[in-house]
C-alpha positions as CSV (number, residue, x, y, z in Angstrom):
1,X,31.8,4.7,42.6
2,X,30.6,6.5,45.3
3,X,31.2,10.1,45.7
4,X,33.1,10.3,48.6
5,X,35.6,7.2,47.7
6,X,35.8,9.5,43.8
7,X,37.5,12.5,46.3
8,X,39.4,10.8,49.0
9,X,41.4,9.3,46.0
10,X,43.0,12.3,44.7
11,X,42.9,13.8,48.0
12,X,46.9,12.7,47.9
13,X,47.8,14.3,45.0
14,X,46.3,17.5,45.1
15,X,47.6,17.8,48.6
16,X,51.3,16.8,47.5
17,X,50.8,19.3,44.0
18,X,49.5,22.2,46.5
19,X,52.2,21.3,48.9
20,X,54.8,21.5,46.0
21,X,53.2,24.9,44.6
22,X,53.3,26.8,47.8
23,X,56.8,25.4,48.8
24,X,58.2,26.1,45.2
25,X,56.8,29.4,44.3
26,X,56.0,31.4,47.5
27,X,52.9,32.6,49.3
28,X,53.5,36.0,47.9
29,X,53.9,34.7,43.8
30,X,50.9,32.5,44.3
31,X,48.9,35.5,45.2
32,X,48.9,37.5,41.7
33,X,47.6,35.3,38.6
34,X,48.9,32.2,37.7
35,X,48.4,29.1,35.6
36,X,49.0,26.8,39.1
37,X,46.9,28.3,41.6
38,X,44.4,28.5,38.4
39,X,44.5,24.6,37.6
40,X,44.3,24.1,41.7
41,X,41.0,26.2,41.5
42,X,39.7,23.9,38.7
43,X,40.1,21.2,40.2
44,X,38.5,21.9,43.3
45,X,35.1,23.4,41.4
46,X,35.4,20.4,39.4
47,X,35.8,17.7,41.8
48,X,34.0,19.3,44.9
49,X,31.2,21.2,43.8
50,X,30.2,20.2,40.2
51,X,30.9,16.2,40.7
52,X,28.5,16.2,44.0
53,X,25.5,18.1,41.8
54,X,26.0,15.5,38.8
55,X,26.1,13.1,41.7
56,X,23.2,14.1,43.4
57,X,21.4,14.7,40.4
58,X,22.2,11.1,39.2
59,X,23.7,12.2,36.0
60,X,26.3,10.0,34.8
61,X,27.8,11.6,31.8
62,X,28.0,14.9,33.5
63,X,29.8,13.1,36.4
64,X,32.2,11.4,34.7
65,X,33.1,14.2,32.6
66,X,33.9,16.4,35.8
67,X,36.1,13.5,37.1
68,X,38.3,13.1,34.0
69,X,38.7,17.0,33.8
70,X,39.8,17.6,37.3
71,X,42.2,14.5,37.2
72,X,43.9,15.8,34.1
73,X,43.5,19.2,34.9
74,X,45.5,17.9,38.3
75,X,48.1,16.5,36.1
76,X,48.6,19.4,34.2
77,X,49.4,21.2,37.0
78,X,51.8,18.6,38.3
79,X,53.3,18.9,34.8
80,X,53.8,22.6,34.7
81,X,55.1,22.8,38.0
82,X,57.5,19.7,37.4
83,X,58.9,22.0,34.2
84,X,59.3,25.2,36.2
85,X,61.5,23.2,38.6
């Protein structure tokens, strides 16, 4: 899978969990810590900058593992927000 096809398919949902966050919890409670805006964060290091290195680096493992953990840590997020609704 190629690197750019691996973002533009969760594009979607971290634009609709972002969306959701923002809409839900404010601009000015997103701004002081919290367990969303966190889990966004981690996703984006995780999906942006660490899966292009393991990418560009060739290494598989690495690659794959960056993928899985910024697709669940994704989910989580959906999760937690989905309860706090």
């Amino acid at each position: 899978m190629s690197a750019h096809h691996s973002i533009l398919e969760t594009f979607p949902a971290f634009g609709t969990a972002a969306a959701l966050v923002f809409a839900t919890h404010g601009i000015a409670k997103t701004v002081g810590p919290s367990t969303l805006i966190d889990g966004l964060f981690l996703h984006v290091f995780l999906k942006h900058i660490l899966f292009w290195v393991c990418y560009v680096l060739n290494d598989d493992f690495n690659r794959s593992g960056a993928h899985v953990l910024s697709i669940s840590t994704l989910v989580s997020v959906l999760l937690e927000l989905s309860r706090s609704l």
